[in-house]
Backbone as ProteinMPNN parsed JSONL, in Angstrom:
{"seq_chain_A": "XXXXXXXXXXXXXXXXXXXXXXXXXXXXXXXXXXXXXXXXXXXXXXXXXXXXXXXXXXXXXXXXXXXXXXXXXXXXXXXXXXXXXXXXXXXXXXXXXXXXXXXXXXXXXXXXXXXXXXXXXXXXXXXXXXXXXXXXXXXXXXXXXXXXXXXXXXXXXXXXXXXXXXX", "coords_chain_A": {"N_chain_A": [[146.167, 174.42, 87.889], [145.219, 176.718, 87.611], [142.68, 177.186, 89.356], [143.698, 176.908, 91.518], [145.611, 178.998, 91.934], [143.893, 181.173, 91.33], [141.722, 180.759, 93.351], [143.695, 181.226, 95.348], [144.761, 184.163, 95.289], [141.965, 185.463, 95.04], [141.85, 184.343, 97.963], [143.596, 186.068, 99.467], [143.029, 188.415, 98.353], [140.533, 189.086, 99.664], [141.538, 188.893, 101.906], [142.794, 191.318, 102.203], [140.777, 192.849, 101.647], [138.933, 192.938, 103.843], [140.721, 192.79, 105.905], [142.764, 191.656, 108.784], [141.528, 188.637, 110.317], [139.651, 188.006, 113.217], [140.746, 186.479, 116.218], [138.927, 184.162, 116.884], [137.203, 183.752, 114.916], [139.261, 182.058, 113.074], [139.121, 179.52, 114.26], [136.824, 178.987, 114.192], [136.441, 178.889, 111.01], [138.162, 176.689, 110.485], [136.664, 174.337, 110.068], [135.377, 174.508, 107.912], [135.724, 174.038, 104.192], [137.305, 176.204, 101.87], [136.082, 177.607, 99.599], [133.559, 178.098, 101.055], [134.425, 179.358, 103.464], [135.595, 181.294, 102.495], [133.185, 182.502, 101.329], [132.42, 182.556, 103.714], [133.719, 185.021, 105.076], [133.522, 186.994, 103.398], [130.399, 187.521, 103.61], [130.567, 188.111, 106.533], [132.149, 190.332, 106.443], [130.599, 192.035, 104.6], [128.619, 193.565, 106.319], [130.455, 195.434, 107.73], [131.865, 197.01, 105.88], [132.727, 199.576, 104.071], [130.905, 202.19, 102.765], [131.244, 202.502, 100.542], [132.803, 200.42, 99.576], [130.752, 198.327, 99.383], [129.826, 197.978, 97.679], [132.119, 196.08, 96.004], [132.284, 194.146, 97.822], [129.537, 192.811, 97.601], [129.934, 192.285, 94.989], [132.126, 190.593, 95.079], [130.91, 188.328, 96.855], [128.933, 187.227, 95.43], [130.637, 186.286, 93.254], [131.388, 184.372, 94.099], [129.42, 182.868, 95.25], [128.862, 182.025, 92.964], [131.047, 180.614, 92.296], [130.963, 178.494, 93.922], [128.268, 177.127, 93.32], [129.397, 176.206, 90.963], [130.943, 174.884, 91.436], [128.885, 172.82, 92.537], [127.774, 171.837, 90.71], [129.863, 170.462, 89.092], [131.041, 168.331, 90.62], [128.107, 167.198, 90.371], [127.837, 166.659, 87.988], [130.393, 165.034, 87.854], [129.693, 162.99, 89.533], [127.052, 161.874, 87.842], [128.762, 160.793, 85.792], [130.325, 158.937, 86.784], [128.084, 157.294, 87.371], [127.39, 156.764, 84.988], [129.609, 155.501, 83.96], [129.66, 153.518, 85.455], [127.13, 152.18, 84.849], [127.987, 151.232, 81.904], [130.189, 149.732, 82.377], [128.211, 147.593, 83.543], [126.99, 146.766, 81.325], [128.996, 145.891, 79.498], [129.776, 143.713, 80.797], [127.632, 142.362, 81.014], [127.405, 142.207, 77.646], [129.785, 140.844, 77.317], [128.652, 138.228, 78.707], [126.487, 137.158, 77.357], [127.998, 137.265, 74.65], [129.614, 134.939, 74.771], [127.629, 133.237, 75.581], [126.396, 132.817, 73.168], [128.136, 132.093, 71.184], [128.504, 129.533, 72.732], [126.316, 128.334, 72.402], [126.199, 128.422, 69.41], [128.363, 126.415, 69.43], [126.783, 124.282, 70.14], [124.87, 124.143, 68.592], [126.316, 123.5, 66.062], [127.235, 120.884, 66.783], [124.487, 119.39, 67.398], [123.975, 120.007, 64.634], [125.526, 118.498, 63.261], [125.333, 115.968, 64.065], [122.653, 115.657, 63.108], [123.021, 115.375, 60.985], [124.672, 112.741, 60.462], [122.71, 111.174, 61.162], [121.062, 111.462, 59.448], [122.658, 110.242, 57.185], [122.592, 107.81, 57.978], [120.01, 106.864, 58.187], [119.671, 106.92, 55.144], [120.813, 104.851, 54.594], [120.123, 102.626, 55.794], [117.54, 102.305, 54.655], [118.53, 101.908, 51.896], [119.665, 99.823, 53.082], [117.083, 98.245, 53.596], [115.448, 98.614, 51.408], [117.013, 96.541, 49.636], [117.123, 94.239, 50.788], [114.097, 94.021, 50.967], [113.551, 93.563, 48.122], [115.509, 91.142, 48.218], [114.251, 89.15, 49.786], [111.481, 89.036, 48.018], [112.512, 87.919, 45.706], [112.655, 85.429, 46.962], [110.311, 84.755, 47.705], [109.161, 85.244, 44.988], [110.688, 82.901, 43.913], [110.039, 80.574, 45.179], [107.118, 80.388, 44.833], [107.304, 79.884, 41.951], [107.416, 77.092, 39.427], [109.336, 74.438, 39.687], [110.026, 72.561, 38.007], [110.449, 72.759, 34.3], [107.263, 73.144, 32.608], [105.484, 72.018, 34.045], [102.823, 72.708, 35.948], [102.135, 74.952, 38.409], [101.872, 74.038, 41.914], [98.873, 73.488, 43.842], [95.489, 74.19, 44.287], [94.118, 74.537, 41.541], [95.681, 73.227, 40.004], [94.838, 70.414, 40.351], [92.139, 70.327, 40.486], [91.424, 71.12, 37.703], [92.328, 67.864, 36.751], [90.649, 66.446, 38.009], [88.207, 67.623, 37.135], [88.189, 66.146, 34.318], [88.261, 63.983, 34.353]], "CA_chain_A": [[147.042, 175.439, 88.411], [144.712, 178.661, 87.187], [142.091, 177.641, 90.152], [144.388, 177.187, 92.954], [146.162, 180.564, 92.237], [142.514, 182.157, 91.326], [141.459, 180.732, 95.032], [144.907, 182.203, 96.552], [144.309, 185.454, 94.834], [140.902, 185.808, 95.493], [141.713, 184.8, 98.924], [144.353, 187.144, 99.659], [142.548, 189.819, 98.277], [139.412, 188.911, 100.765], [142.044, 189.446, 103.182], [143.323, 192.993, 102.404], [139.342, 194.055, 101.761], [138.574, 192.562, 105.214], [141.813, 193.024, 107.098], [142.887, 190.556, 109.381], [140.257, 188.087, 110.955], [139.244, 187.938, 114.645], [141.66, 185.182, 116.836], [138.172, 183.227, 117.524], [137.167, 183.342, 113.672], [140.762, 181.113, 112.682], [139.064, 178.251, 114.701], [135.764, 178.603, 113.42], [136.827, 178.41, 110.061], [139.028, 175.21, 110.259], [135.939, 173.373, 109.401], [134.914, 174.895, 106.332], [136.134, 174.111, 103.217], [137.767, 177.264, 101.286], [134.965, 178.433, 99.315], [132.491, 178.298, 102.306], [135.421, 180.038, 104.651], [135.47, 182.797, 101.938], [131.887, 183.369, 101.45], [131.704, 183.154, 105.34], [133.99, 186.357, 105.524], [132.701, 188.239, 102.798], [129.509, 187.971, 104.349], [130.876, 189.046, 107.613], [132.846, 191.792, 105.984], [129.664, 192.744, 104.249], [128.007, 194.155, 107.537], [130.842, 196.369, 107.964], [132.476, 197.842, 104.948], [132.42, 200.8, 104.196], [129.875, 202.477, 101.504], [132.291, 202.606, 98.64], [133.387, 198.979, 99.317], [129.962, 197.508, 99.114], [129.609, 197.249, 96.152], [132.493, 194.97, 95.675], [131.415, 193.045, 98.538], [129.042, 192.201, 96.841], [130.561, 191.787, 93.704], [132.445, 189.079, 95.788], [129.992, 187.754, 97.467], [128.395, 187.061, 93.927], [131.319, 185.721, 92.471], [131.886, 183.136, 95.359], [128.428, 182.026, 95.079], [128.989, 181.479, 91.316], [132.032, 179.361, 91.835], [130.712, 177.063, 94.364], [127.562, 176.655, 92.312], [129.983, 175.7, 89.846], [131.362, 173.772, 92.034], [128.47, 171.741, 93.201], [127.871, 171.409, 89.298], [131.072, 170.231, 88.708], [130.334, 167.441, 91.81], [127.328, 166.264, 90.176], [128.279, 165.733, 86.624], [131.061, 163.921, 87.932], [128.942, 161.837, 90.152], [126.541, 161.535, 86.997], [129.95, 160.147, 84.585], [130.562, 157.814, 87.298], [127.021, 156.604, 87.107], [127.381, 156.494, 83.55], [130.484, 154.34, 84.019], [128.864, 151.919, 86.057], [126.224, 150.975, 83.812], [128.967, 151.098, 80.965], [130.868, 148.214, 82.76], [127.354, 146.524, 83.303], [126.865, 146.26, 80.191], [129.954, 145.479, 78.941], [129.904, 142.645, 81.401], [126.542, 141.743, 79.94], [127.785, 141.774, 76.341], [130.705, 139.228, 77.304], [128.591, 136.876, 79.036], [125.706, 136.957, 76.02], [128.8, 136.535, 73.932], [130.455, 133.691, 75.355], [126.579, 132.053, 75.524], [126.23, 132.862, 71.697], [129.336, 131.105, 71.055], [128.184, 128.089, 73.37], [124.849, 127.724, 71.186], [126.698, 128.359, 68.337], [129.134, 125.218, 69.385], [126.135, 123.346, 70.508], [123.967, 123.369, 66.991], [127.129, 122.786, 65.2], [127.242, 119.872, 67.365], [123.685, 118.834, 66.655], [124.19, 119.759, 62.99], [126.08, 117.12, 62.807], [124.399, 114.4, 64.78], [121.613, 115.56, 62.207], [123.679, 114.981, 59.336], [125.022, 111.483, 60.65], [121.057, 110.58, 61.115], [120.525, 111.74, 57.537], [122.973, 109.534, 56.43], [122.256, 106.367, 58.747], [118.46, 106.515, 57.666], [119.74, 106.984, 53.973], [121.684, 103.485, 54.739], [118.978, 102.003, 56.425], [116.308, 102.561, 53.872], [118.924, 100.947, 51.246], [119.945, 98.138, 53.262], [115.481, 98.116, 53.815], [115.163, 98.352, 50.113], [117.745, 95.501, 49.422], [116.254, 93.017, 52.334], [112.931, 93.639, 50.601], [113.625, 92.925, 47.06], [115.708, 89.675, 48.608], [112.316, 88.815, 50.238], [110.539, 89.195, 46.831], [113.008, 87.103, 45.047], [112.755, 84.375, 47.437], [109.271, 84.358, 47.453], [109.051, 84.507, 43.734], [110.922, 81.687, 43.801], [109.207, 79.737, 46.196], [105.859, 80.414, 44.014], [107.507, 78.825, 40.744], [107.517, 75.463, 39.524], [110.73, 73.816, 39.964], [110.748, 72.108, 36.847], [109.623, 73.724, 33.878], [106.48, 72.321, 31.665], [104.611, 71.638, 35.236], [101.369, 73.408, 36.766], [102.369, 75.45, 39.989], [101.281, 73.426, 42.453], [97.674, 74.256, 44.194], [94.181, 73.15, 43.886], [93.908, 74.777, 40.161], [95.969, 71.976, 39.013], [93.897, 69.004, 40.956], [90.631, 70.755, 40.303], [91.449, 70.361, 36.305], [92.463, 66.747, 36.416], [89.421, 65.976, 38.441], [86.766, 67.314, 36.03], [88.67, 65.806, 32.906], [87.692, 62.362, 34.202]], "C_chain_A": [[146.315, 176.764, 88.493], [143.896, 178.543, 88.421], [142.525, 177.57, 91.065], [145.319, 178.666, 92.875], [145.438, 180.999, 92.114], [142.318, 181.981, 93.229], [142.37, 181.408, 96.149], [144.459, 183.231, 96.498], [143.363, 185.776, 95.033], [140.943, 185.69, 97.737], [142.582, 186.166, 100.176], [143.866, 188.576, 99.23], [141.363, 190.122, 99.095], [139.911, 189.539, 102.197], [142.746, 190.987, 102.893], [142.456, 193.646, 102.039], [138.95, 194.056, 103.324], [139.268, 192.914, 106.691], [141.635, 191.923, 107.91], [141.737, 190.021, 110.307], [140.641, 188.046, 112.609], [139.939, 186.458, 115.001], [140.612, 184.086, 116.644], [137.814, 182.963, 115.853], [137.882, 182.204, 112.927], [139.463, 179.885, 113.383], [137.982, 178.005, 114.099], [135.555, 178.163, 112.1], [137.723, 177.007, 109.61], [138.072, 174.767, 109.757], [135.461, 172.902, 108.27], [135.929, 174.649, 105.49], [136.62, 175.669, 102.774], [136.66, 178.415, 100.782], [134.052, 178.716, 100.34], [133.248, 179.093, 103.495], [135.693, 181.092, 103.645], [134.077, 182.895, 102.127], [131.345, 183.682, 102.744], [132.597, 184.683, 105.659], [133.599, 187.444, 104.636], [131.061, 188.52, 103.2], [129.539, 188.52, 105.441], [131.625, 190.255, 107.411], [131.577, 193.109, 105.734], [128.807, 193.931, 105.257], [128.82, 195.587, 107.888], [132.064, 197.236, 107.374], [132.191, 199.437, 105.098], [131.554, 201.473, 102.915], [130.747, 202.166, 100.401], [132.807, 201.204, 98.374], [131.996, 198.42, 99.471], [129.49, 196.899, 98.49], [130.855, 195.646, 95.929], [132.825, 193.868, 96.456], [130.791, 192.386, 97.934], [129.626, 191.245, 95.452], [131.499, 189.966, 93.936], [131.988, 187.792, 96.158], [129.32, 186.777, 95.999], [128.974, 186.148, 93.004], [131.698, 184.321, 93.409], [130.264, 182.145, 95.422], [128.127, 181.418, 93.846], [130.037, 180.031, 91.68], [131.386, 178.259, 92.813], [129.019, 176.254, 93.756], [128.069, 175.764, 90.84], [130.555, 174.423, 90.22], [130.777, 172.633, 92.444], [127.862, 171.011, 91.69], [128.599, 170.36, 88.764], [130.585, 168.62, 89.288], [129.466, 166.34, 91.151], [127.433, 165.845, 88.951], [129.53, 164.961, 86.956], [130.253, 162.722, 88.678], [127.781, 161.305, 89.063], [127.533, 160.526, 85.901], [129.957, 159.146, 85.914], [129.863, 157.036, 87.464], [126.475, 155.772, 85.741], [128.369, 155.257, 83.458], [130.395, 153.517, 84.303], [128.595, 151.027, 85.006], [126.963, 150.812, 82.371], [129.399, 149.781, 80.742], [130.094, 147.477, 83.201], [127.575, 146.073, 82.218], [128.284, 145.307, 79.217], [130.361, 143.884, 79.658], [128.94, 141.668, 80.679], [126.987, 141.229, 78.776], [128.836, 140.407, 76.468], [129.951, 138.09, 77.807], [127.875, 136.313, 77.581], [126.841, 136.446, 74.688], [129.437, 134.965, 74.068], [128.748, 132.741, 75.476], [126.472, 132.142, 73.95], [127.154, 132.072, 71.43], [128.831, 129.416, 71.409], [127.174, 127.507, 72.261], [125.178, 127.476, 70.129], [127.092, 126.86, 67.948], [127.774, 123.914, 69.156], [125.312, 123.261, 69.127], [124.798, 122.87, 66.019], [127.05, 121.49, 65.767], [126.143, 119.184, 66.873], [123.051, 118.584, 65.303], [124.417, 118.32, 62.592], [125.922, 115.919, 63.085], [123.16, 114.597, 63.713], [122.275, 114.864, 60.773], [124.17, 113.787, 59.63], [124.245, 110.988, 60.571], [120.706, 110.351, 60.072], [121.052, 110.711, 57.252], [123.077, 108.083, 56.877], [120.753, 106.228, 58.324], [118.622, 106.589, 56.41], [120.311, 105.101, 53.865], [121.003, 102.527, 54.72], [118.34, 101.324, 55.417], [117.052, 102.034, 52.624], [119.108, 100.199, 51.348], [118.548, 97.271, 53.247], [115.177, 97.34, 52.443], [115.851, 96.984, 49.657], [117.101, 94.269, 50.063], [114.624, 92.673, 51.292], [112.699, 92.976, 49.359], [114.247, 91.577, 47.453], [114.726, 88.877, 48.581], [111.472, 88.121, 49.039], [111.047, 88.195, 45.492], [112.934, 85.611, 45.754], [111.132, 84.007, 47.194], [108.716, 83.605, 45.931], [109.59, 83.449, 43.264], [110.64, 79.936, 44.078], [107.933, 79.277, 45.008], [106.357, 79.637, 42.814], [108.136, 77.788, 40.405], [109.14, 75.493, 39.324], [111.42, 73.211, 38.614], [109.648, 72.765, 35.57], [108.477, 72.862, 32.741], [105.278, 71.805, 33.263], [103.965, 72.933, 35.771], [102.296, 73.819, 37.846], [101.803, 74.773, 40.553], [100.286, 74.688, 43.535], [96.489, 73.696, 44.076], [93.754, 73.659, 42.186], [94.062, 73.835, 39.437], [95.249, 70.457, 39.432], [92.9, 69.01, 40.996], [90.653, 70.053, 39.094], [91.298, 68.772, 36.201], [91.146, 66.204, 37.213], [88.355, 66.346, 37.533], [87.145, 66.971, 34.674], [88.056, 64.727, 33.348], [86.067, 62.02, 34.464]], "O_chain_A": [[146.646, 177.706, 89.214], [143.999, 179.593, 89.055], [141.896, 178.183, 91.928], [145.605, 179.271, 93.908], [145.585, 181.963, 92.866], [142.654, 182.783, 94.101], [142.102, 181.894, 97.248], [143.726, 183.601, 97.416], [143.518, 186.928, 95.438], [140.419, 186.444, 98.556], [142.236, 186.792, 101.178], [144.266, 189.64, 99.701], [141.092, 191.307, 99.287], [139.366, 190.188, 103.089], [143.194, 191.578, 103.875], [142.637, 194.857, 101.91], [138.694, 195.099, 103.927], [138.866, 193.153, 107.829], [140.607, 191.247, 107.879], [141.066, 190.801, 110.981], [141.785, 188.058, 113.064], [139.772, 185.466, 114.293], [141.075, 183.011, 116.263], [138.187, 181.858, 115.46], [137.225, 181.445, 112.215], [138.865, 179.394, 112.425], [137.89, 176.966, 113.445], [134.739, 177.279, 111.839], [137.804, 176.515, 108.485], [138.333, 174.606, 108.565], [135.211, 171.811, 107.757], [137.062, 174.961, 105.856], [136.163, 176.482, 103.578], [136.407, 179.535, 101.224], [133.785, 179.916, 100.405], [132.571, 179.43, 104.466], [136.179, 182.056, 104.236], [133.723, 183.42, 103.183], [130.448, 184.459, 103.072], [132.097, 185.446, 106.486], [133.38, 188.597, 105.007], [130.573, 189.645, 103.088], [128.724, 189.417, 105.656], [131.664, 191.131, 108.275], [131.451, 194.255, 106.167], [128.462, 195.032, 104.828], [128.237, 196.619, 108.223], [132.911, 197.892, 107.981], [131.648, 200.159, 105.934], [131.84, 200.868, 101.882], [130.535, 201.424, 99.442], [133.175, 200.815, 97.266], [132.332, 197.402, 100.077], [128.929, 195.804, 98.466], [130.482, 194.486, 95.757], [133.441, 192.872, 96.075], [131.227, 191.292, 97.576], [129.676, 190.055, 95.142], [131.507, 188.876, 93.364], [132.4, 186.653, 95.938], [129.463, 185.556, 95.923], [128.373, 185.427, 92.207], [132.378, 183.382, 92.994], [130.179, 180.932, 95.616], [127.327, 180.5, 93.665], [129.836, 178.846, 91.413], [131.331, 177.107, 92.381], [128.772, 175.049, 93.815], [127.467, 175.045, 90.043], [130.645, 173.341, 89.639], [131.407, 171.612, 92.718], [127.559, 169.82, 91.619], [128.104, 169.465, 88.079], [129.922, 167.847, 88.596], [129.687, 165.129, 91.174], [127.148, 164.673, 88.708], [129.72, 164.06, 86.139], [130.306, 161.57, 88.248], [127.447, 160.153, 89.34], [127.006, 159.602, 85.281], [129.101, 158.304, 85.641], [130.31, 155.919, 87.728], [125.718, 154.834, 85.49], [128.021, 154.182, 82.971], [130.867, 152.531, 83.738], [129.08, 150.024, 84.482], [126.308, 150.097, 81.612], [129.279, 148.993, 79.804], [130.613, 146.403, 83.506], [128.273, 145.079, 82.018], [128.25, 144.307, 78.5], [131.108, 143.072, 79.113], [129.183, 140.646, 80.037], [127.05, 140.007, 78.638], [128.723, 139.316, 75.91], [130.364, 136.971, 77.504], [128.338, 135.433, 76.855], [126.61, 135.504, 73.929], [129.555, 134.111, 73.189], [128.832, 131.514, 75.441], [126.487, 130.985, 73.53], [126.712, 130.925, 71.489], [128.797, 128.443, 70.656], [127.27, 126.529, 71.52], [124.725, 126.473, 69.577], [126.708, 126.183, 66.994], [127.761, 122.983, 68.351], [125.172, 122.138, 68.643], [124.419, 122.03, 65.203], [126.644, 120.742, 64.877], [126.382, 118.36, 65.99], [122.249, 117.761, 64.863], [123.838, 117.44, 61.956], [126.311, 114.939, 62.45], [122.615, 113.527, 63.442], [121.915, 114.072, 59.902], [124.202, 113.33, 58.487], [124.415, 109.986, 59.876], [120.148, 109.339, 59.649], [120.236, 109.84, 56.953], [123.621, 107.244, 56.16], [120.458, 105.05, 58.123], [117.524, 106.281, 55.948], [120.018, 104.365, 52.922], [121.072, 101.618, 53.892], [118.433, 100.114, 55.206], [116.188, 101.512, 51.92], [119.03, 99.37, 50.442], [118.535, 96.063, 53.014], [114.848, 96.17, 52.244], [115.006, 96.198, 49.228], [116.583, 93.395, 49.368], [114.162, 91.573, 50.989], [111.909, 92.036, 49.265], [113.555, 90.644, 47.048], [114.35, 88.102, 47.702], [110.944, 87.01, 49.064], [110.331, 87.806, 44.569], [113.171, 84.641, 45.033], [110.811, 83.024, 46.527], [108.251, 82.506, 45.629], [109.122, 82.94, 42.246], [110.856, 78.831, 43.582], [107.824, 78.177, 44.466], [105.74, 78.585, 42.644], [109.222, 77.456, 40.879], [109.885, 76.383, 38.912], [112.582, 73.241, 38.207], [108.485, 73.134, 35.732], [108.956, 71.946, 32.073], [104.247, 71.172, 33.034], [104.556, 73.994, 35.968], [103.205, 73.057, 38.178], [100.784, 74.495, 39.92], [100.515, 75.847, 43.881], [96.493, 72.524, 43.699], [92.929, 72.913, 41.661], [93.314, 73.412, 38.556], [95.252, 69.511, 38.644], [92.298, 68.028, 41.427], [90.227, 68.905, 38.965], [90.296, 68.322, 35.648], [90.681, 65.227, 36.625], [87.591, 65.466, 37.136], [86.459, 67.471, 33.783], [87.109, 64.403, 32.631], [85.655, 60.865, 34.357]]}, "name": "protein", "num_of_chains": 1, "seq": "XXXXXXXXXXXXXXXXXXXXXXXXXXXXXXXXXXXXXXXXXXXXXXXXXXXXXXXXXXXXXXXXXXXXXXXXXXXXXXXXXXXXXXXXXXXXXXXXXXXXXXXXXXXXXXXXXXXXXXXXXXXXXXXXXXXXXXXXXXXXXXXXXXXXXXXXXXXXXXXXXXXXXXX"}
């Protein structure tokens, strides 16, 4: 509200330093923006004030080149925040996908956690049913190897060697 009544006020007072503009001026000015359609009549005023008003010609002039400096200020830190905002909502796009893949990996080693830990305990199985099988093995064999009835030689050439050099 304070710079649209500053801009009235300043321009209404442009117009009772200046006095009313030239018919052909009105058209020329349509184009311009406000600030640039003041500083274009205080520069054309400037030419033909009168000594005692030059000064605050100037003074005008001065203050009109402040505000639209301010103005083109204004302009570019907003066009800077909206640049800022961009890469804001990159990122923030970024972070959700990286999240949502962290998650995935997450799922996926739990996943192969546990195919590890089923392995673990299928090669723990294994390697007892292994162990079991082998001692079987070892009992059959040892059984195989001893005599059948007891008070008798294992059979072999040990025992048919002996009885051959006894006679």
């Amino acid at each position: 509200k304070s710079s649209a009544s500053g801009t009235a006020s300043t321009s209404s007072s442009n117009k009772a330093l200046l006095g009313a503009a030239a018919p052909g001026d009105n058209q020329e000015q349509e184009f311009l923006s406000e600030p640039d359609r003041q500083l274009a009549l205080v520069s054309r005023s400037a030419a033909t004030a009168a000594n005692g008003g030059n000064s605050t010609v100037q003074d005008a002039k001065a203050l009109l080149e402040s505000t639209l400096a301010v103005r083109e200020a204004k302009v570019a830190l907003q066009n800077e925040g909206a640049r800022i905002n961009t890469k804001l909502l990159q990122f923030d796009e970024k972070e959700a996908r990286l999240r949502k893949e962290v998650e995935s990996l997450r799922a996926e080693f739990q996943r192969l956690q546990s195919g590890s830990d089923q392995m673990s305990r299928t090669v723990a199985e294994l390697q007892r049913l292994g162990e079991t099988r082998i001692k079987d093995l070892q009992t059959k064999v040892q059984q195989a190897v001893t005599p059948r009835y007891p008070g008798m030689p294992p059979p072999g050439p040990a025992g048919g060697v002996n009885s051959s050099t006894s006679q």
